[in-house]
C-alpha positions as CSV (number, residue, x, y, z in Angstrom):
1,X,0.0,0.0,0.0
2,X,1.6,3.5,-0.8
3,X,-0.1,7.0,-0.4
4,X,2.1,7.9,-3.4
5,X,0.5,9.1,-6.4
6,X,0.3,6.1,-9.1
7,X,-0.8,3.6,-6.0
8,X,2.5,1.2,-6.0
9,X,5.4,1.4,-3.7
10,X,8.2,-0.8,-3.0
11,X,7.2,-4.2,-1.6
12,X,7.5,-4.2,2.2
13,X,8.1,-0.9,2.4
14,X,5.9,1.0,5.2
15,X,3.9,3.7,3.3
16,X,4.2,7.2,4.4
17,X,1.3,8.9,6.3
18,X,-0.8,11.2,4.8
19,X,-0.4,14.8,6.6
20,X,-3.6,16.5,7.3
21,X,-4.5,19.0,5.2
22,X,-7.2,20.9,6.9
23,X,-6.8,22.6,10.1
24,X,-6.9,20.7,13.0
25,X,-4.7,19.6,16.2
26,X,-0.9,20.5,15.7
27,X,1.5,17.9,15.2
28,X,-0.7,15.3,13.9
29,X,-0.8,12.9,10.7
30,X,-3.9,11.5,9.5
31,X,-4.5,8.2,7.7
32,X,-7.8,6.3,7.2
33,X,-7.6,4.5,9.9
34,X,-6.3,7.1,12.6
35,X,-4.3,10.0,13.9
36,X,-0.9,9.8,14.8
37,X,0.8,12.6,17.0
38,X,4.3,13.2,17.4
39,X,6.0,15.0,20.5
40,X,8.4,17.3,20.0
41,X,10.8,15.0,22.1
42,X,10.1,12.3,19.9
43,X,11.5,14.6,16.7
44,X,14.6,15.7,18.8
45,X,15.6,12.1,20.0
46,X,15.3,10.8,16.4
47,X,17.5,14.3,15.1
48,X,20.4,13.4,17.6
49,X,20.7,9.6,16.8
50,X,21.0,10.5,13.6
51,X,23.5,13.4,13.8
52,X,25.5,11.1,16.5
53,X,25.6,8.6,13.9
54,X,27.5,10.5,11.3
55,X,31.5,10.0,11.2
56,X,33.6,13.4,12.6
57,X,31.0,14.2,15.3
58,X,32.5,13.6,18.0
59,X,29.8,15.2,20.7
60,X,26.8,17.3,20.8
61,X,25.6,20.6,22.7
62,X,27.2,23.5,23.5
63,X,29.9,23.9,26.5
64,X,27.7,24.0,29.2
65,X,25.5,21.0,27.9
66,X,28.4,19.1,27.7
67,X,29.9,20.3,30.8
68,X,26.4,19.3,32.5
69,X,26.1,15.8,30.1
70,X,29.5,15.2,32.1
71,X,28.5,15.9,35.3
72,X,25.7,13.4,34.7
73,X,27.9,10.5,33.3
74,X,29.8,11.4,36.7
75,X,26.5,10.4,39.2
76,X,25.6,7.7,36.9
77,X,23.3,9.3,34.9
78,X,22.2,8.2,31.4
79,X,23.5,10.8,28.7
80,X,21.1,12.7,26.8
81,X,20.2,11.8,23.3
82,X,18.6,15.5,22.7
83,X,22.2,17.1,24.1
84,X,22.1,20.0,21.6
85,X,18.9,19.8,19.6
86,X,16.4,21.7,19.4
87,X,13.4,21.1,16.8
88,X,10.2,22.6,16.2
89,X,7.1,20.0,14.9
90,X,4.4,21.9,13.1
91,X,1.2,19.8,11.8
92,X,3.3,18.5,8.7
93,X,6.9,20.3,8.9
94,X,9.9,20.0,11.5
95,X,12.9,22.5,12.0
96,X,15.6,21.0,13.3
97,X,19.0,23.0,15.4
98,X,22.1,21.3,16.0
99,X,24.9,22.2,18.3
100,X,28.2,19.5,17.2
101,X,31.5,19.1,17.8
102,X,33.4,18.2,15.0
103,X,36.4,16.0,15.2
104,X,39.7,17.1,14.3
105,X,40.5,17.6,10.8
106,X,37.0,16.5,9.7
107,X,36.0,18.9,6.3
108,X,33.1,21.1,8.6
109,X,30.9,21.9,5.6
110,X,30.7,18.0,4.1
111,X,30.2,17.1,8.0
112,X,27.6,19.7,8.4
113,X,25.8,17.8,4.9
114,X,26.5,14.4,5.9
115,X,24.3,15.2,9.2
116,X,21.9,16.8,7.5
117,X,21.1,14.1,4.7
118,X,20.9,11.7,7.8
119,X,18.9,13.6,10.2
120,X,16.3,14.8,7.1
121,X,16.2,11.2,6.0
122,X,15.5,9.4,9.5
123,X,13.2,12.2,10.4
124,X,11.0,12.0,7.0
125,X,11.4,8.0,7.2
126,X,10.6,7.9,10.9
127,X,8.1,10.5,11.3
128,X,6.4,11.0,7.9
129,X,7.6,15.1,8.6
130,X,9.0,16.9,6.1
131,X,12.1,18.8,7.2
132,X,12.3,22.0,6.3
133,X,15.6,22.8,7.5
134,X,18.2,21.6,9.5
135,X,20.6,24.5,11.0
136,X,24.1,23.5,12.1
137,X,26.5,25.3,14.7
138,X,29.9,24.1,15.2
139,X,30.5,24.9,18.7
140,X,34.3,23.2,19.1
141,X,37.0,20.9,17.5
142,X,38.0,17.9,19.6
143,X,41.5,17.6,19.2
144,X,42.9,14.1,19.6
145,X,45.2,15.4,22.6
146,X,42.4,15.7,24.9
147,X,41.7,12.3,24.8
148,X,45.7,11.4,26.1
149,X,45.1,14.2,28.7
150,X,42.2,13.1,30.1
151,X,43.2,9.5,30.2
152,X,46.6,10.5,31.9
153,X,44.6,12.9,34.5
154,X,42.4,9.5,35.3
155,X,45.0,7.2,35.3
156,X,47.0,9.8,37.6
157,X,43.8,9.6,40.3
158,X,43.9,6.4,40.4
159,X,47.4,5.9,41.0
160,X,46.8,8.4,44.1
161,X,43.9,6.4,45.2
162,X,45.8,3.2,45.4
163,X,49.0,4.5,47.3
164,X,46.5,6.4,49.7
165,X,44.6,3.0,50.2
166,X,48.4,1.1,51.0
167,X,49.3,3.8,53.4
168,X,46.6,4.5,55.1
169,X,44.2,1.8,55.4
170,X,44.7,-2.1,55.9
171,X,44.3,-4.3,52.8
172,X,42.1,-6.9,52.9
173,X,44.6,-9.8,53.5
174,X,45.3,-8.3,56.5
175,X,41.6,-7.6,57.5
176,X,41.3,-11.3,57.3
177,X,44.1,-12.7,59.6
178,X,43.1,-10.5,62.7
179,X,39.6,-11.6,62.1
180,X,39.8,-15.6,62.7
């Protein structure tokens, strides 16, 4: 079944929604057999899968969302697929903002149209929207010595954490013999 002019699609293929045509409630497609409404938050999860899924992005948001998407990797949390989105769902449209960083020595303006073809695809194939536009700000370059530094500052804590737990405290082989 397609909603295509003509009548055929592609064999197994889901068929696109109709959008609604007259006015009615925002965000919503309409098919013979029911409405479907899509959330905002729905649009914006999709968007950042997508954009995350491109090669040369290497994180999303701007410095304090990643500084706060940090903090929350810290406690445990779960990180934030809609870290740097932003979208805005009309009846039969979507807008989509993106805030990236780009890898080092990744070509900006083929990164920038590799993310939108896969954001405006998944969104269209997803959601049955059309996307009007996807704007892109590059907020940083991740530079592959960040990665050494941080990995050396970690394995530097660590390091401290284990000589404080040999002078300080009793190891558990010794916690053992005065317990029999």
């Amino acid at each position: 079944m397609s909603n295509r002019p003509g009548g055929t699609g592609a064999t197994g293929t889901v068929p696109r929604a109709r959008t609604q045509e007259s006015s009615g409630s925002p965000r919503s497609l309409v098919t013979d057999k029911g409405t479907t409404t899509i959330e905002d938050g729905v649009v914006a999860k999709i968007s950042g899968l997508a954009a995350r899924e491109v090669s040369g992005v290497y994180d999303m948001g701007g410095g304090a969302a990643r500084a706060l998407g940090s903090m929350r990797n810290i406690v445990g949390g779960d990180p934030s697929v809609t870290q740097g989105v932003s979208v805005e769902v009309g009846e039969r449209q979507a807008a989509v903002d993106l805030d990236l960083v780009a890898e080092y020595g990744t070509a900006i303006p083929e990164l920038a149209a590799a993310v939108r073809r896969n954001v405006i695809g998944a969104v269209e194939r997803m959601c049955g929207l059309e996307v009007t536009e996807v704007n892109i700000r590059v907020d940083d370059v991740h530079l592959p010595d960040q990665d050494r530094d941080r990995d050396r500052d970690r394995d530097q804590e660590r390091d401290g954490e284990r000589a404080r737990g040999q002078d300080g405290h009793r190891g558990d082989a010794e916690r053992e013999s005065r317990v029999r």
